[in-house]
N, C-alpha and C positions, 0 to 999 in steps of 0.2 A: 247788579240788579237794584232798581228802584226800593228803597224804604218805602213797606207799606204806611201808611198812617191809619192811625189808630185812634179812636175817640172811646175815651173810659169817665161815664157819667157815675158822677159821686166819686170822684179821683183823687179829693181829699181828704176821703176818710179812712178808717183802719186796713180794711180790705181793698179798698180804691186804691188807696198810695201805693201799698205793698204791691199790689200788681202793675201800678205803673211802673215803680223799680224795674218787677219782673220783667214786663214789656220790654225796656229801655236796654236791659241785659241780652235780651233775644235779638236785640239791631232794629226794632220798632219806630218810627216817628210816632210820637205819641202827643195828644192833645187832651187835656183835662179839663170834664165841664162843671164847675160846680157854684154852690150862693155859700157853703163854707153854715151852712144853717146846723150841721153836726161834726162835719170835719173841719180840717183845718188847715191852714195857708203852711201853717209852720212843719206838716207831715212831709210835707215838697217843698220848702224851701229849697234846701240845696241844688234841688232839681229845677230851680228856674231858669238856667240856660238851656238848657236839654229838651224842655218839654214847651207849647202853649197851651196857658191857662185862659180858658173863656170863663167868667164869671155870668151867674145868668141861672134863671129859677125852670128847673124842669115841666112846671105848670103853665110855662108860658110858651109859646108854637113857636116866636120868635126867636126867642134866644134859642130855644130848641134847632131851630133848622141855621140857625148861626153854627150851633157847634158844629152839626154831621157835616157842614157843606165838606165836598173831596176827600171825606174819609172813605176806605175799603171796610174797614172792621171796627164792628162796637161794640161795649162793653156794657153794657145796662147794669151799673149797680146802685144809682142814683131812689134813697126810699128812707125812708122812717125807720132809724133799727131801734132795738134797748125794751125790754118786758116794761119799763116805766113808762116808757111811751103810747104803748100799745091801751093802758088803760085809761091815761091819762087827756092823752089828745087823741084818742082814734079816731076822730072829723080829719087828722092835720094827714096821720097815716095812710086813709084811703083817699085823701087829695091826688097825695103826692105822687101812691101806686097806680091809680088808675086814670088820673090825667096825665101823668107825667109820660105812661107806656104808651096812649096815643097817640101824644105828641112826639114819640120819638119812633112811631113804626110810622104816622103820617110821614113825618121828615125823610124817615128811609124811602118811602115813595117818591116823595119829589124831588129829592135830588138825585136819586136813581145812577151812584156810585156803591154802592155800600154792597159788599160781597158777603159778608159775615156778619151775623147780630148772635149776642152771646150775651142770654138772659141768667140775673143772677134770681133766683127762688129762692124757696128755704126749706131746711126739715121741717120747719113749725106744717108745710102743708101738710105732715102724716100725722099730725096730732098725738092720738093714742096707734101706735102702728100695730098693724095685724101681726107682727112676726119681727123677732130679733135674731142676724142684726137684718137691717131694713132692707129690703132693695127696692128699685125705682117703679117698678109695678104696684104696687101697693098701695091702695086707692088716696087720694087728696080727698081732706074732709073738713068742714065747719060743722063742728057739733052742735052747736050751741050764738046763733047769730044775736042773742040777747048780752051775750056775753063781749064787753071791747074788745078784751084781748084776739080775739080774730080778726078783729082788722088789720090786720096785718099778714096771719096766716091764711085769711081768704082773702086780700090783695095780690099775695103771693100768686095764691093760684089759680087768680082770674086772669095775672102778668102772663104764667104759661100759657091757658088758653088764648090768650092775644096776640101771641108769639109764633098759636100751633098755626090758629084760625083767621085770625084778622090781618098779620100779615102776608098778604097778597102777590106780593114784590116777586119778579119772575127770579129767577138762581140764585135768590140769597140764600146761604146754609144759617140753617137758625139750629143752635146750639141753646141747650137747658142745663145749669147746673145746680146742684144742693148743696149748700154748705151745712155742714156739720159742726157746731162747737168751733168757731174758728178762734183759735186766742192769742196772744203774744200781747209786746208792750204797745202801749199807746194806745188797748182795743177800744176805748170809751171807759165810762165807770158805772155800768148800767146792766152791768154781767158781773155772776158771780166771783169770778176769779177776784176782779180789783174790789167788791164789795166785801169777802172775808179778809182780804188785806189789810182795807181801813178800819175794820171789826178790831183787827189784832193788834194795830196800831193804836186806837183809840183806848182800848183795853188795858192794856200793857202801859200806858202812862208814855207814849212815845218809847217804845223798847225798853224800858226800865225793869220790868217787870218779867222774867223769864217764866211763869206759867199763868193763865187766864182760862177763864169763861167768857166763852162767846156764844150766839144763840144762833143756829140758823132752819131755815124755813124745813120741812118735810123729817120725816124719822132718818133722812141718811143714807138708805138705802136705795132712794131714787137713782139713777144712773144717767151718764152722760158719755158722747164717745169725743175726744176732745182732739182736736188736729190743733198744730203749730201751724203758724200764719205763714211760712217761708214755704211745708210743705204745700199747703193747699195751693199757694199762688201757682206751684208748677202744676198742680192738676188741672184744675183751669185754664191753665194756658194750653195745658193738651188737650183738654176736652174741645176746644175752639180750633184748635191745630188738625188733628187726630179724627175729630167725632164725626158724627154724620148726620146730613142733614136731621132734623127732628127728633132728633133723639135726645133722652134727659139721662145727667150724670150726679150721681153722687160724689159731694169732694167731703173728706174727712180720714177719720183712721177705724179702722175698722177693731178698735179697744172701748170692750166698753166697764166703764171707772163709776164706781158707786161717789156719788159725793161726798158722804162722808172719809173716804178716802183721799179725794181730792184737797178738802178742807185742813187735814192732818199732813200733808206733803206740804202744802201751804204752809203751814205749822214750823212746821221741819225746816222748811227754806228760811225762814224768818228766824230759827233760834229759839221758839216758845213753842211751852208745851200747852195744849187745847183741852180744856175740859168741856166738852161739848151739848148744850141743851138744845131742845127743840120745837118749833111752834108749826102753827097749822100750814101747806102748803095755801097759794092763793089757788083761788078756783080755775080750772084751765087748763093748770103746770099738768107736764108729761108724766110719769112714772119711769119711765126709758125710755133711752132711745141711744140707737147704737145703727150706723150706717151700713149695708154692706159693700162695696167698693171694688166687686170684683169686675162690674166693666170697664170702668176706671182702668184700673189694671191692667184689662186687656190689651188698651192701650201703648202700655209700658209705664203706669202712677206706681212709683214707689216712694211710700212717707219714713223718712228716717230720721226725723227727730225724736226721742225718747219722750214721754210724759215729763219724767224727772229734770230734764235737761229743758226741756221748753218752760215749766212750773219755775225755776230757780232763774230765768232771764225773764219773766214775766212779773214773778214776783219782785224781784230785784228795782227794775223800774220802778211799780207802783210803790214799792216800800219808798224811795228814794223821795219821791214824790207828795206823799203822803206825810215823810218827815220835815218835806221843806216850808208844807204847810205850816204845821207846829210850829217850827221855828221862826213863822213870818208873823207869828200870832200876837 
């Protein structure tokens, strides 16, 4: 049987590469669209006989309908991730989300091969969710359109409406999925996890120091439901596989982990001990949020990495990393 080909826009970044792995593992020809503007050449090196890389800016039609040409299945994860982002550039974030998704549901028109589009969303669309843990019902919201940080959580889920609505295209299956907290190494340094690593590092005098004060944002008690990057890739690739037309899937784990909890596992992976202060959350941040995943499931999504086990190879990275800094100093 013919290798479908496969187009995964933003393919070199945290979640991009990892599911290209994934893809490449399932018997995929896979093609990678990306400008490398947050990800990176170096996530896929190894994979540059395996795969083709199109270089090329999702804002632009051209390169756009460059990547889809004779693809069957696409991966839309091609957007502005990282909370520094969101307030910082939100002009750059709703460029990116909402020229970038027309140009890739027009392309899907015209070249009129593409069987599957497999849009990536975000929890951020549930903001404050009505009920813990979440399920996919539960309304998409911008509270607050004064506020940056939606640019990005209403890119999101203006991407889904484009996906439900606008594309057009006769038997394409359009899949929706949500990630959840997705982490492991390499995620960026723009999320919590790598940001109390460097905390603990800078702290601690480069590990010298076996107990510190570090400061982090909210009382602690805020919550998060955290999936390992290896698990979500498989759920995603079922949801695409498995799902049905129009339907949206939550990917994560259905644990939900107080951060201060989190911070102190951190703690523990590293060898030091946290004495932990705390400052105002920024305006926006969730209180929880915790996914529910039982469609997912129905499926057949089973996540089995532990917290603990995924924390100690996530931490491990950015500690290594963080140290080589120091010593390049």
């Amino acid at each position: 049987m013919e290798k479908k080909k496969v187009l995964v826009t933003g393919g070199t970044g945290f979640i991009g590469s990892n599911l290209v792995r994934g893809l490449l593992k399932e018997g995929y020809e896979v093609r990678v669209f990306d400008n490398n503007y947050r990800g990176k050449l170096t996530n896929i090196d190894d994979l540059s006989k395996k795969i083709t890389f199109v270089n090329g800016d999702i804002r632009i039609f051209d390169d756009v309908l460059k990547a889809v040409e004779d693809c069957q299945i696409i991966y839309h994860l091609a957007f502005i991730n990282g909370t520094e982002n969101f307030y910082q550039h939100p002009d750059l974030v709703l460029e990116v989300g909402l020229k970038g998704h027309l140009n890739i549901v027009d392309a899907i028109a015209q070249t009129n091969t593409v069987e599957t589009f497999v849009y990536a969303s975000s929890s951020e669309i549930y903001q404050v969710p009505g009920h813990i843990p979440t399920t996919e019902k539960i309304r998409g919201i911008v509270p607050d359109v004064h506020n940056p940080r939606y640019s990005y959580g209403g890119s999101k889920l203006m991407g889904e409406l484009l996906t439900l609505h606008y594309l057009k295209t006769p038997n394409v299956k359009r899949i929706i999925f949500r990630p959840h907290n997705i982490y492991g190494p390499a995620m960026g340094f723009e999320h919590v996890i790598p940001q109390i690593v460097k905390k603990i590092v800078d702290a601690s005098d480069g590990l010298r120091q076996h107990s510190v004060s570090i400061e982090i944002q909210g009382s602690g008690e805020e919550t998060r439901a955290f999936c390992y990057v290896k698990d979500a890739i498989k759920g995603i690739i079922l949801s695409a596989e498995q799902g049905l037309d129009g339907e949206v899937y939550n990917v994560g784990k259905q644990e939900e982990v107080k951060i201060i909890d989190l911070v102190r596992k951190i703690g523990a992976a590293m060898g030091v001990q946290l004495k932990i202060t705390h400052s105002n959350l920024l305006m926006g941040s969730t209180p929880r949020r915790c996914p529910d995943v039982s469609k997912l499931k129905a499926l057949g999504y089973q996540p089995y990495i532990s917290l603990t086990e995924g924390i100690r190879t996530t931490v491990n990275w950015y500690q290594s990393y963080y140290m080589k800094q120091l010593t390049s100093v």
